[in-house]
C-alpha positions as CSV (number, residue, x, y, z in Angstrom):
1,X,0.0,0.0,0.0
2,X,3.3,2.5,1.0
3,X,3.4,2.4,-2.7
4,X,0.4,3.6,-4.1
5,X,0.9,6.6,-1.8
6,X,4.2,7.4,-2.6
7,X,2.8,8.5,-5.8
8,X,0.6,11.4,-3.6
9,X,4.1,12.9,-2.1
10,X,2.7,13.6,1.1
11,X,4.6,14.9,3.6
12,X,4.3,11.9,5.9
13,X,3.1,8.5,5.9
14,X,3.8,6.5,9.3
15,X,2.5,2.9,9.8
16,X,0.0,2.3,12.5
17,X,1.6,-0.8,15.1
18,X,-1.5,-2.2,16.0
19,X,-5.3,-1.6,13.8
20,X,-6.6,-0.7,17.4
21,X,-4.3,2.7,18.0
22,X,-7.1,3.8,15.3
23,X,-9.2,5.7,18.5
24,X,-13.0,6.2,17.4
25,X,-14.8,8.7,19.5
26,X,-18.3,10.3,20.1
27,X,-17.1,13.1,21.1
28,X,-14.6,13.8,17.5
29,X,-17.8,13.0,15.8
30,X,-20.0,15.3,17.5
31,X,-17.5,18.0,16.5
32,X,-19.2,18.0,13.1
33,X,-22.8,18.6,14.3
34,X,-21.4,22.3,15.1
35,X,-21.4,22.6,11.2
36,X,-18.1,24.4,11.1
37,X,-17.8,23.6,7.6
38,X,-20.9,23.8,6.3
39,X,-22.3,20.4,5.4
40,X,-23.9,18.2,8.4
41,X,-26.8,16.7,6.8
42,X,-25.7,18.3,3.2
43,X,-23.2,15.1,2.4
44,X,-24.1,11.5,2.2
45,X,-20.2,11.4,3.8
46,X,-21.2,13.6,6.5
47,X,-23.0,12.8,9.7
48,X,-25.9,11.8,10.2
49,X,-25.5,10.0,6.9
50,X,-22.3,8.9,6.8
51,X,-23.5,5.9,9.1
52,X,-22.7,5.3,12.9
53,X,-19.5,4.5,15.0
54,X,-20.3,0.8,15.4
55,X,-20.2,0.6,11.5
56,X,-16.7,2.6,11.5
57,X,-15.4,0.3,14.3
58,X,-16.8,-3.2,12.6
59,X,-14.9,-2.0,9.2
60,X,-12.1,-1.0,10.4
61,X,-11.6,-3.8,12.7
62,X,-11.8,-6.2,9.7
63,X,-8.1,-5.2,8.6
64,X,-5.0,-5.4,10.3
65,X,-2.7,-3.0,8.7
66,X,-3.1,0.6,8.5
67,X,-1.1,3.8,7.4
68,X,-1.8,7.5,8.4
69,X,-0.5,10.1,5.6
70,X,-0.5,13.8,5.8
71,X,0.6,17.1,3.3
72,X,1.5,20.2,4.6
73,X,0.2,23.1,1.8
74,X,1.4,26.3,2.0
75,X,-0.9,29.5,2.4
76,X,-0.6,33.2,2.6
77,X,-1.5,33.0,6.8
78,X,-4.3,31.1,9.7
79,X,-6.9,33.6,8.0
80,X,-6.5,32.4,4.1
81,X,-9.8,30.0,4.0
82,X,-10.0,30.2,0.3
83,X,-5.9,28.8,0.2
84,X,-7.1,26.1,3.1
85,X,-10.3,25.0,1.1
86,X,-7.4,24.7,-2.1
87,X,-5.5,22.7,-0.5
88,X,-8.2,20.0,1.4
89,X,-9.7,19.9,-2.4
90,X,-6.3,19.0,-4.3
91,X,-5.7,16.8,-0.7
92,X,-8.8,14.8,-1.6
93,X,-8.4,14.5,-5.0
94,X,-5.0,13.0,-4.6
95,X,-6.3,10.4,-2.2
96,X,-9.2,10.1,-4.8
97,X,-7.1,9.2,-7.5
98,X,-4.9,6.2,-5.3
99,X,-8.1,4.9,-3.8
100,X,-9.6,4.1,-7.4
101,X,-6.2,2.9,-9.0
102,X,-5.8,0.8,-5.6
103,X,-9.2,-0.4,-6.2
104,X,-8.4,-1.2,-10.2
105,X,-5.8,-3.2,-8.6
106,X,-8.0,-5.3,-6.1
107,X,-6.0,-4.5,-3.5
108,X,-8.6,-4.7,0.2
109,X,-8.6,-1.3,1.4
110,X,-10.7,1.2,2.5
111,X,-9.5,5.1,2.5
112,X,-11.0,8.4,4.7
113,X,-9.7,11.8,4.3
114,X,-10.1,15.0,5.1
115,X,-13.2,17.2,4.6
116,X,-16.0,16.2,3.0
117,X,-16.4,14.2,-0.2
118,X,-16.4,16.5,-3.2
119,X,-17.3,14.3,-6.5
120,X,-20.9,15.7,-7.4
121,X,-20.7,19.2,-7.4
122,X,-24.4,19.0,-6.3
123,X,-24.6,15.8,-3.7
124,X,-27.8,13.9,-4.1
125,X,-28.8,14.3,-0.3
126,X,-30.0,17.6,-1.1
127,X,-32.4,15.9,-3.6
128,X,-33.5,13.1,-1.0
129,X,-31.7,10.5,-3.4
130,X,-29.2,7.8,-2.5
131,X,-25.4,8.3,-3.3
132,X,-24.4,8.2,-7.2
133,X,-21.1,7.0,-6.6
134,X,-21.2,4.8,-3.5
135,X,-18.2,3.0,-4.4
136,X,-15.9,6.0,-4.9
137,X,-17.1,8.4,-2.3
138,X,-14.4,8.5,0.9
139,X,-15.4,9.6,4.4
140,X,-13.6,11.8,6.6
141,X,-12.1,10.5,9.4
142,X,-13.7,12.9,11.4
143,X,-16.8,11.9,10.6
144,X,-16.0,8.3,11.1
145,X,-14.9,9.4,14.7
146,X,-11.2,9.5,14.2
147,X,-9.5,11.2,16.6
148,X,-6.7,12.4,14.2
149,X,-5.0,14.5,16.6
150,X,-4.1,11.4,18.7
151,X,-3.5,9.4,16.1
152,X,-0.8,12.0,14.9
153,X,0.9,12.5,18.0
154,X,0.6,8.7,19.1
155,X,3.0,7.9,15.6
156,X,4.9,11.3,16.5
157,X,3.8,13.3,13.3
158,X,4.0,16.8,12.8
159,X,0.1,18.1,13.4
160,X,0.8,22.3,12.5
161,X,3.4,22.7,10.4
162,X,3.2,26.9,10.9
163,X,1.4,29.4,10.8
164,X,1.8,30.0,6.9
165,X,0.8,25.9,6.2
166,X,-2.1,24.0,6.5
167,X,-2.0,19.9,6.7
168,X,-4.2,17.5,5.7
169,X,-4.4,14.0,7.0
170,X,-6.1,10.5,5.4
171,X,-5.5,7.1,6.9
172,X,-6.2,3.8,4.5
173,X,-6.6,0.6,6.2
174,X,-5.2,-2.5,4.3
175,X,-4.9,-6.2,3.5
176,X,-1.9,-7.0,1.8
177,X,-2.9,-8.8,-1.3
């Protein structure tokens, strides 16, 4: 799997020891009912949607390797939202474009990344209809309850990278094939 995302030239990638470091969480999860970013209950891959923490635990806990992978982008300073919204789009799109070739591949993985999932421009919650692209559309680890920010210090990786960067973090849990 270190392969496919060496072709994202991420800052880091760090392998988890053990699938159960992955820590799931009510309380990351509730985060995204504040709505910070604008789509709880807009994004089939957004809570309440996205499916509950039992599902995210069962899932995960059918693989037993994992790997966290972050990219620090650079932006003009903490206040540059349109540079930070950049970066999580070209973030996801890399990840994206490794899940499906991974997929093309039949390697047994499963991928979450940050922010919401961005393939229709138009999701088809917002039209009371079921996911168009089931099988390509990646969850955030937030919403999946991923508490990131331990999961980055528990495999000692750098979190802020300064106040002129902002990183993005995914995590892709694996059998080897």
């Amino acid at each position: 799997m270190k392969e496919y995302l060496n072709q994202g030239d991420f800052t880091e990638i760090a392998a988890l020891r053990d699938i159960s470091d992955i820590h799931i969480t009510a309380e990351v999860r509730d985060r995204c009912a504040d709505n910070y970013c604008g789509f709880y209950g807009r994004n089939h891959m957004c809570p309440p949607a996205v499916g509950d923490l039992a599902h995210y635990r069962q899932l995960i806990g059918q693989y037993d390797k994992g790997l966290v992978f972050s990219k620090a982008y650079s932006i003009k300073s903490r206040s540059d939202f349109a540079g930070m919204v950049a970066a999580g789009i070209a973030f996801r799109e890399i990840v994206q474009q490794i899940d499906q070739q991974a997929k093309t591949n039949h390697q047994d993985c499963v991928f979450f990344t940050a922010g919401t999932c961005g393939i229709c421009e138009k999701c088809a919650i917002l039209d009371e209809e079921p996911c168009r692209f089931p099988d390509q559309a990646i969850p955030s680890l937030e919403a999946a309850g991923i508490d990131v920010v331990r999961l980055s210090r528990d495999l000692e990786m750098k979190y802020n990278n300064g106040a002129d960067k902002v990183t993005y973090f995914g995590l892709v849990v694996y059998r080897d094939a």
